[in-house]
C-alpha positions as CSV (number, residue, x, y, z in Angstrom):
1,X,-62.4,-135.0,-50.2
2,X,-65.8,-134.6,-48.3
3,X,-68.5,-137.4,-48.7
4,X,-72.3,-136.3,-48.8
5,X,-74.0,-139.5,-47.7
6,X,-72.0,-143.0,-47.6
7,X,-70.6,-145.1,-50.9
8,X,-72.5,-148.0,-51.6
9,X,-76.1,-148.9,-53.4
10,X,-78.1,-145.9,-53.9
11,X,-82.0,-146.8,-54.8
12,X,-81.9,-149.3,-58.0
13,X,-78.2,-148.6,-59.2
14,X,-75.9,-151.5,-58.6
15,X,-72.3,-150.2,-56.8
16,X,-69.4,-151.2,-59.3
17,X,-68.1,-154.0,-57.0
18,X,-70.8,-156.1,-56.7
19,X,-71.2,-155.7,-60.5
20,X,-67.8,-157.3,-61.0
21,X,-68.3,-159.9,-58.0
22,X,-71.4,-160.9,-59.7
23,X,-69.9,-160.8,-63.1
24,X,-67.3,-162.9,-61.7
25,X,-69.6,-165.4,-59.7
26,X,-71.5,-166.3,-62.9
27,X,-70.9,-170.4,-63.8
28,X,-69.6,-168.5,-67.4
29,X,-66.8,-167.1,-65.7
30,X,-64.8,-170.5,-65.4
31,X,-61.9,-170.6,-67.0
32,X,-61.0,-172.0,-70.5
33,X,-59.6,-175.3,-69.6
34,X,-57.7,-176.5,-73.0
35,X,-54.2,-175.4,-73.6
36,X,-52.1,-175.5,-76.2
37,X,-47.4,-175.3,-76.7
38,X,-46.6,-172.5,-78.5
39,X,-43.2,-171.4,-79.7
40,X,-41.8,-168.6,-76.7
41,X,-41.1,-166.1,-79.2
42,X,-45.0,-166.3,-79.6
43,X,-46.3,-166.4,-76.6
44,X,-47.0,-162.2,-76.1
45,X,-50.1,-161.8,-74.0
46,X,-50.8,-165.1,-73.0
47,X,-51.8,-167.3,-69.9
48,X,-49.7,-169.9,-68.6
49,X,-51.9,-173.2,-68.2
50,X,-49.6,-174.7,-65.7
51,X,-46.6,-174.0,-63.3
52,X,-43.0,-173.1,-64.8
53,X,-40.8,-175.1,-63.1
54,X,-37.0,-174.7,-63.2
55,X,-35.5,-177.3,-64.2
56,X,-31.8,-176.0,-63.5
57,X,-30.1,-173.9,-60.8
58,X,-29.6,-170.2,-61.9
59,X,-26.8,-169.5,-62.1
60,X,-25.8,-172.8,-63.0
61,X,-22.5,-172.0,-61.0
62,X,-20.6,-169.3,-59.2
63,X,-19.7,-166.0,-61.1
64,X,-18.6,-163.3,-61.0
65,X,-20.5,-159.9,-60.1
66,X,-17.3,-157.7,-61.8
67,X,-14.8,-157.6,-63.7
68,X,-11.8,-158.4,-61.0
69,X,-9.8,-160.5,-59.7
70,X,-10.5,-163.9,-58.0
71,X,-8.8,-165.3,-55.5
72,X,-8.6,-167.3,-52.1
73,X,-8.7,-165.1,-48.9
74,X,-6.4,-167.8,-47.3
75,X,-3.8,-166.8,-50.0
76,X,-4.1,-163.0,-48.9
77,X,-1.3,-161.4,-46.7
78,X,-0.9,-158.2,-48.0
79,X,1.7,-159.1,-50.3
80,X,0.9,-159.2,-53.8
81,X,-0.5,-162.4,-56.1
82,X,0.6,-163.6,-59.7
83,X,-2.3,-164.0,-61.7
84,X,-2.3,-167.3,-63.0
85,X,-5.4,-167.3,-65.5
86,X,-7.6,-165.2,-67.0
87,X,-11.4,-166.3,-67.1
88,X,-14.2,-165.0,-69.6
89,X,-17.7,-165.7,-69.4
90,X,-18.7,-168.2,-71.9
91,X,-15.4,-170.3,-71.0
92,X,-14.4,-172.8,-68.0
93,X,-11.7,-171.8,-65.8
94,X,-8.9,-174.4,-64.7
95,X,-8.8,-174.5,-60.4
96,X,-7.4,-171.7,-59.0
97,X,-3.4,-172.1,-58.3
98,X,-2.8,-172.2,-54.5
99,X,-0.8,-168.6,-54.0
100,X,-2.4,-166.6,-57.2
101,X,-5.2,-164.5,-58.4
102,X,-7.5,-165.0,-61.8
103,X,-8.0,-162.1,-63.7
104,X,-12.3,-162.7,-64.2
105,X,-14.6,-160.6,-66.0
106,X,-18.8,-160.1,-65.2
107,X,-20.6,-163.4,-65.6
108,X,-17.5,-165.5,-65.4
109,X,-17.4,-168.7,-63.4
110,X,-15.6,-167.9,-60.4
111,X,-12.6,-171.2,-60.3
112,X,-12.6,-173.5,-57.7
113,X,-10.4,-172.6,-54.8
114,X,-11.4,-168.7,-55.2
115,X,-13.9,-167.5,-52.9
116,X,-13.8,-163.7,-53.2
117,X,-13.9,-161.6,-56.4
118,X,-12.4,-157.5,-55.4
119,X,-13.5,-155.1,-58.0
120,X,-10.6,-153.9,-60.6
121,X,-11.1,-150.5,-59.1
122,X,-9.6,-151.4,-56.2
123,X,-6.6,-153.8,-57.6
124,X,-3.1,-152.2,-58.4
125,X,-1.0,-153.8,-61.2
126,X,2.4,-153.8,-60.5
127,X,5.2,-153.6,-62.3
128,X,6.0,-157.4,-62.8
129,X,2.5,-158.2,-63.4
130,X,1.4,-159.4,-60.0
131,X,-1.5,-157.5,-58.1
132,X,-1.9,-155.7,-54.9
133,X,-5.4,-155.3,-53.6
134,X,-5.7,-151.7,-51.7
135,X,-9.3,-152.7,-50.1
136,X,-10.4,-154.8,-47.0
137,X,-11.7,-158.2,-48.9
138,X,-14.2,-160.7,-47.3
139,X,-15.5,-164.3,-48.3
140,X,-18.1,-164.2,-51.3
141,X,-18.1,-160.8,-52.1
142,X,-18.8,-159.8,-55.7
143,X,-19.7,-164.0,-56.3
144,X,-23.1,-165.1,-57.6
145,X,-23.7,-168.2,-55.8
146,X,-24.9,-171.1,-57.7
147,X,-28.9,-170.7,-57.7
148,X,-29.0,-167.5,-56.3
149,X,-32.2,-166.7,-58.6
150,X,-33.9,-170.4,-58.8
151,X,-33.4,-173.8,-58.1
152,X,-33.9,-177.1,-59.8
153,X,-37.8,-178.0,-58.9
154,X,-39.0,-174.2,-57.8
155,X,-41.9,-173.0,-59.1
156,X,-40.7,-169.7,-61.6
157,X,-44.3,-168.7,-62.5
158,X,-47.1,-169.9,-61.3
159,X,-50.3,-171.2,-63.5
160,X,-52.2,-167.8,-64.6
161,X,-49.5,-165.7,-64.7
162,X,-50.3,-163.5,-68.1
163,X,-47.0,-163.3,-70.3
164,X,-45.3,-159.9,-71.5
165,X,-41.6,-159.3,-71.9
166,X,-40.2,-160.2,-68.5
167,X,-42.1,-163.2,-67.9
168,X,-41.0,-164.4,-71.4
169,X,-36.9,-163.2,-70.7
170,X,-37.3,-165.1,-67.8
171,X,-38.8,-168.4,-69.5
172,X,-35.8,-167.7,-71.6
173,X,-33.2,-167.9,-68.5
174,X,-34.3,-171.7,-68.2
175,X,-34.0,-172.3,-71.9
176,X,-37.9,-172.1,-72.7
177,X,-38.1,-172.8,-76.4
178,X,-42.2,-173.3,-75.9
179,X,-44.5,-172.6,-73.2
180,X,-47.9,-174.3,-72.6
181,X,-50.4,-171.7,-72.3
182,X,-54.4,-171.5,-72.3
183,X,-56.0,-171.7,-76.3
184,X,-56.6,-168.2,-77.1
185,X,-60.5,-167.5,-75.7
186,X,-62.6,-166.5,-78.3
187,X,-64.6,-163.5,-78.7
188,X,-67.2,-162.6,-81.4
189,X,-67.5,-158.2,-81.5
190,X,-71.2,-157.1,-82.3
191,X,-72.1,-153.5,-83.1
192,X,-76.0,-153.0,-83.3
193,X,-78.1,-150.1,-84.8
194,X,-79.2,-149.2,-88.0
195,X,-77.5,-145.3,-87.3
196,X,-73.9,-147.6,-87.6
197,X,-71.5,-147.7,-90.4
198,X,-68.1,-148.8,-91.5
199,X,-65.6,-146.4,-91.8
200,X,-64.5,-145.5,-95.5
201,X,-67.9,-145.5,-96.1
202,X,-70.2,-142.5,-96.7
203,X,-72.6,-141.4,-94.0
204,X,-76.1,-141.1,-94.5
205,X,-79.2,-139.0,-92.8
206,X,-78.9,-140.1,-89.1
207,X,-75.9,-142.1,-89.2
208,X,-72.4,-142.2,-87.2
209,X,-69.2,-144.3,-88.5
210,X,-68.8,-147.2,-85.5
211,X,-65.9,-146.9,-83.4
212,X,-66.6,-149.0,-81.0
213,X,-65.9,-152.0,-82.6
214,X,-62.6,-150.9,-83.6
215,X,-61.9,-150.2,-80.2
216,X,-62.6,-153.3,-78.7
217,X,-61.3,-155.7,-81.3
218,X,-57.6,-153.8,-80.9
219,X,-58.0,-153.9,-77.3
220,X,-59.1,-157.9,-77.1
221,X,-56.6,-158.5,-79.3
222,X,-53.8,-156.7,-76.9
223,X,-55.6,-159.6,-74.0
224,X,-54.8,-162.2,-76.3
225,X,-58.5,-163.0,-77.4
226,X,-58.9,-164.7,-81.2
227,X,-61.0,-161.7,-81.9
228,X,-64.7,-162.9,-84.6
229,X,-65.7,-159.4,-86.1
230,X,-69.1,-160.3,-86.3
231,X,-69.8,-156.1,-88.0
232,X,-73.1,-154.2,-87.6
233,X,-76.3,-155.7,-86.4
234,X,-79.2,-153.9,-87.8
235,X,-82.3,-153.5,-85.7
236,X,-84.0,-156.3,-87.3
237,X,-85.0,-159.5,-84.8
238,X,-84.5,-162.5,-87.5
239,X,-81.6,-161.3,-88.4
240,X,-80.7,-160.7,-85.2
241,X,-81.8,-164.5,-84.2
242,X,-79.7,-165.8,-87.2
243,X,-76.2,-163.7,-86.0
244,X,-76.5,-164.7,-82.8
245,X,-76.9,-168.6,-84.0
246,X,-74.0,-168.1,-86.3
247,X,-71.7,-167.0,-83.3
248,X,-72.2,-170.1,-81.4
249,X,-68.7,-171.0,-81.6
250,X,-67.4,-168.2,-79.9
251,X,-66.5,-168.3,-75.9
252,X,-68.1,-165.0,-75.4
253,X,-70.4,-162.5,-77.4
254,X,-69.4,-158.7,-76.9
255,X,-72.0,-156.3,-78.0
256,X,-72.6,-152.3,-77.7
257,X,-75.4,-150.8,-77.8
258,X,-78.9,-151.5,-78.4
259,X,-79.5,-154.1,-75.1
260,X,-82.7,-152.8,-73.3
261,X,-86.0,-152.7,-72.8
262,X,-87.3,-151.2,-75.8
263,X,-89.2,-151.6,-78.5
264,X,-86.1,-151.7,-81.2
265,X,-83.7,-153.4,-79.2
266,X,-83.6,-156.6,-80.4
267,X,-80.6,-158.3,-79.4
268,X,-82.8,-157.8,-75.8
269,X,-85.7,-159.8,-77.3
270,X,-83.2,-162.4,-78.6
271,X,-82.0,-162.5,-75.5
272,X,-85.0,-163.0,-73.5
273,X,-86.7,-165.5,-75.7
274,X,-83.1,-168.1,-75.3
275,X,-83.9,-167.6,-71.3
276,X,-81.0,-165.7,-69.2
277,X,-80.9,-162.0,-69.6
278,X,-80.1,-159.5,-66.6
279,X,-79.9,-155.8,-66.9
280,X,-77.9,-154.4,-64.7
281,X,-78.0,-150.0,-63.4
282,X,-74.7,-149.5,-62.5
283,X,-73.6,-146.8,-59.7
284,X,-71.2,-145.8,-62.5
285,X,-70.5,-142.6,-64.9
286,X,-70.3,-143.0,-68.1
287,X,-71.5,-146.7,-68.4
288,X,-74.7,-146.9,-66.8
289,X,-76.3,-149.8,-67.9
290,X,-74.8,-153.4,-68.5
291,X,-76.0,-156.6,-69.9
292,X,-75.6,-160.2,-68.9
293,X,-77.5,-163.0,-71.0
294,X,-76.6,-166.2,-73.0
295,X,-78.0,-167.4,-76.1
296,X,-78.2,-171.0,-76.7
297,X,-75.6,-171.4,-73.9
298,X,-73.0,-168.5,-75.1
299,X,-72.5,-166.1,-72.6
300,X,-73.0,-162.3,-73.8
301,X,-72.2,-159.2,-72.5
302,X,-73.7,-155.8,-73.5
303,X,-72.0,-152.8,-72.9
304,X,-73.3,-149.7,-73.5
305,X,-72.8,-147.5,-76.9
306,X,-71.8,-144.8,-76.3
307,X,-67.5,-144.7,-76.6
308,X,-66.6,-143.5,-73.6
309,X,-69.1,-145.9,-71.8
310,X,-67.7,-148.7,-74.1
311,X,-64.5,-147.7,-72.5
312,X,-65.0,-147.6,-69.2
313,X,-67.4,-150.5,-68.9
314,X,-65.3,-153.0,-70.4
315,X,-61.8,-151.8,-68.6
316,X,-63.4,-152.2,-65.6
317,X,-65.9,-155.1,-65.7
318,X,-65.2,-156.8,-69.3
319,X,-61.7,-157.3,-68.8
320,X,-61.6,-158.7,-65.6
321,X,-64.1,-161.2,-66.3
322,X,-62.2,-162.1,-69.9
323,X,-59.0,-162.6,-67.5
324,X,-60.4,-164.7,-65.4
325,X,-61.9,-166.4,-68.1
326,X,-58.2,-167.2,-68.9
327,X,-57.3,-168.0,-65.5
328,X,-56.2,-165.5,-64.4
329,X,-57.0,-164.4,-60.6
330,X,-55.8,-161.0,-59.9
331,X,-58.2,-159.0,-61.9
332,X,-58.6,-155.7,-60.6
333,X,-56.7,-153.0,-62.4
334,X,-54.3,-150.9,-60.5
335,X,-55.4,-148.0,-58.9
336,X,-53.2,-145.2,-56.9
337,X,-53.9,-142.1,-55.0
338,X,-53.0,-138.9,-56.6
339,X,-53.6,-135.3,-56.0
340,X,-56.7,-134.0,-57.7
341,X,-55.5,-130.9,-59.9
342,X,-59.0,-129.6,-60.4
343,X,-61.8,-129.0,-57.6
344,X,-65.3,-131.4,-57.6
345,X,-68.2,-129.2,-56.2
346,X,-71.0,-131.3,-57.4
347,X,-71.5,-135.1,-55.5
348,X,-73.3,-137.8,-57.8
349,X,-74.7,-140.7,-56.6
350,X,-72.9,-142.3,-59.1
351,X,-69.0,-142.7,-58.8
352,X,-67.6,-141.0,-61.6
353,X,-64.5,-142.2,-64.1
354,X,-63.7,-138.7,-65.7
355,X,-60.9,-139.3,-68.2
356,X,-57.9,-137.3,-67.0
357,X,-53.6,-137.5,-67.0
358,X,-51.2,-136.5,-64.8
359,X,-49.5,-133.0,-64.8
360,X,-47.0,-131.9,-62.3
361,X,-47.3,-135.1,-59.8
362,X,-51.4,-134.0,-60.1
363,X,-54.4,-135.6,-62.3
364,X,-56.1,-133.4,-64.3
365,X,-59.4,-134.1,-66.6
366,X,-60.6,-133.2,-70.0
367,X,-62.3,-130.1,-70.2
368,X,-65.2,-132.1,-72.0
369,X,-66.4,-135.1,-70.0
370,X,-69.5,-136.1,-71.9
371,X,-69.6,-140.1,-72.8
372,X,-70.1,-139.4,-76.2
373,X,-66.4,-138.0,-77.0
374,X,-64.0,-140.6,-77.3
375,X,-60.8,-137.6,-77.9
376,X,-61.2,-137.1,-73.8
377,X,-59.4,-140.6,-73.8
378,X,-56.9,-140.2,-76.3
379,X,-56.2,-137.2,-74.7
380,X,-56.0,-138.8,-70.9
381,X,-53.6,-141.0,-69.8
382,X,-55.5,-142.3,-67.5
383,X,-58.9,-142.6,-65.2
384,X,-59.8,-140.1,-62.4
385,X,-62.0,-141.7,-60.1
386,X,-64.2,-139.9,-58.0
387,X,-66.4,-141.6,-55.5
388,X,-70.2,-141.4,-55.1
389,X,-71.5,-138.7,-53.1
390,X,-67.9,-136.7,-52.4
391,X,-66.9,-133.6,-53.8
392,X,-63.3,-132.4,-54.3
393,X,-61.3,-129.6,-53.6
394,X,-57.9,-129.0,-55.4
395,X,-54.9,-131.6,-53.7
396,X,-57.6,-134.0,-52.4
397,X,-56.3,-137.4,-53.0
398,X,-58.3,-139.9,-56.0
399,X,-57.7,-142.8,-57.0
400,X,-56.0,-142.8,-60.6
401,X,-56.0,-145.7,-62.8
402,X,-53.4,-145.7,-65.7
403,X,-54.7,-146.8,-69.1
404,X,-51.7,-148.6,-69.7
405,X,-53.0,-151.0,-66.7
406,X,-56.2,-151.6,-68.5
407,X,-55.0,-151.4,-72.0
408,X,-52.3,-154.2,-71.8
């Protein structure tokens, strides 16, 4: 990768960190503070409100790693051992008999008196029934010990931790039937422009069916938002006043499109007649500009229209700030080096998120880049990012952020 120039602010355009730091800075970005139980199986997506603490050792007691035998080194002298019990998991074994072996299978608890567990591969039945172990054995091999995972009092998960299918099996392992987690923040989805209409619908001169909204609503939902579909705003400024008003119930209003300086774009007027409104250049392509304002004290966001704007724009500064909204403090979405599997001869003093996937170990982009086509992502599996001022040559490292990251 060569650099022409140095990363950073270039003239009025804002670099994409300070953008987030900003967005993150802002008094709105506090997090929600109520919380609500819900029922485990339900809790998909959402924020612990406060620590999970075990309240029992895992595992409760000793067990077995194998199926095996148990048995007490001290009883070992090469000769073989009767078994004297056979131990299942689910059921409590008696003590061990001094001079004999258990037969134990996986998750078993291991009997008092044992303190070794061979593998059956390496135990030899004989004849009478006793067993001969053919292996050197040592103290507490193949034995869970009693709280190897957690202890009584230890914090499992701490307060912010976001819940998907392991977090939830583990809540599970310390017999979670609820979980208190943050209420669900709420966010109303605003489309403006007369050019917009509903799908199913059929198009007129000069207009374009919306897919933004369907975007985002899908994807807030996947954060665990309570999603308001607040539909199309035309370009109308009483109207506009009276959706805003009506959305004051919402946590956060998330618009596209129409947030400028111009003469028709009227959720701007709104906007700046309530007070607050910055507008933000970003050091970004697609997603140029950005919008912060409030209206009567709810915060909006305005992201640009455009789709694959939308896209990038809110993976990479709306859903870091909806996180942490929800409390939660690692934001940033994961990003890896890869090798480049195309070359980059042209440097932009913007840093460019070109929709792209990985082929052979390499990351390679749509052959159409333009914000306007949303099929580049649903093609990609991920975002190429390639820094301000640098061009590429093929195998140049870039940083690749997977979809799935910012998706889920």
């Amino acid at each position: 990768m060569t650099l022409v120039g140095k990363p950073g602010r270039t003239g009025a355009l804002m670099p994409l960190e300070e953008a987030r730091e900003r967005l993150l800075a802002l008094a709105h970005a506090s997090p929600v503070r109520e919380s609500e139980s819900v029922a485990l199986a339900a809790s998909e997506g959402r924020v612990l409100a406060r620590d999970l603490i075990s309240t029992l050792d895992l595992p409760p007691w000793p067990n077995s790693a194998m199926d095996g035998y148990a048995l007490n080194l001290a009883d070992w002298t090469d000769e073989p051992l009767a078994v004297s019990q056979r131990v299942f998991a689910g059921h409590a074994p008696e003590p061990l008999a001094p001079g004999t072996c258990a037969r134990i299978f996986t998750g078993a608890p291991v009997p008092v008196g044992a303190n070794c567990v061979e593998m059956q591969e390496n135990a030899q039945v004989m004849a009478d029934g006793r067993v001969l172990f053919t292996e050197a054995l040592k103290a507490g091999q193949n034995i869970r010990p009693q709280g190897q995972e957690t202890t009584v009092g230890e914090i499992v998960l701490p307060a912010g931790t976001r819940l998907g299918p392991i977090e939830q099996g583990l809540a599970a392992s310390l017999g979670c039937a609820t979980l208190d987690v943050i209420r669900r923040f709420k966010v109303a989805v605003l489309s403006t422009g007369d050019e917009l209409i509903e799908p199913g619908q059929p198009l007129g001169p000069g207009q374009i069916y919306n897919s933004n909204r369907r975007v985002l609503c899908s994807w807030l939902a996947r954060l665990g938002c309570e999603v308001i579909d607040a539909g199309i705003l035309p370009d109308d400024l009483p109207a506009t006043r009276q959706r805003l008003a009506e959305l004051g119930a919402a946590d956060l209003i998330l618009s596209t499109g129409g947030v400028s300086v111009g003469e028709s774009d009227f959720l701007g007027m709104a906007l700046r007649e309530a007070g607050e409104l910055d507008l933000w250049k970003l050091a970004i392509k697609p997603g140029k500009p950005l919008t912060f304002g409030h209206f009567n004290g709810t915060p909006v966001i305005g992201l640009p229209g455009n789709p694959a704007s939308t896209l990038v724009t809110f993976a990479l500064l709306a859903r870091p700030y909806l996180l942490r909204r929800q409390g939660v403090q690692a934001v940033d979405p994961l990003t890896f080096q890869v090798p480049a599997g195309f070359a980059w001869t042209k440097p932009s003093n913007r840093r460019e998120y070109l929709r792209g996937r990985l082929e052979n170990g390499r990351a390679v982009i749509y052959k159409n880049q333009s914000s306007g086509v949303l099929r580049s992502a649903a093609w990609a599996d991920g975002l190429v990012e390639v820094l301000e001022g640098s061009t590429l040559a093929e195998g140049d490292p870039v940083g690749f952020i997977p979809l799935s990251e910012v998706l889920g």
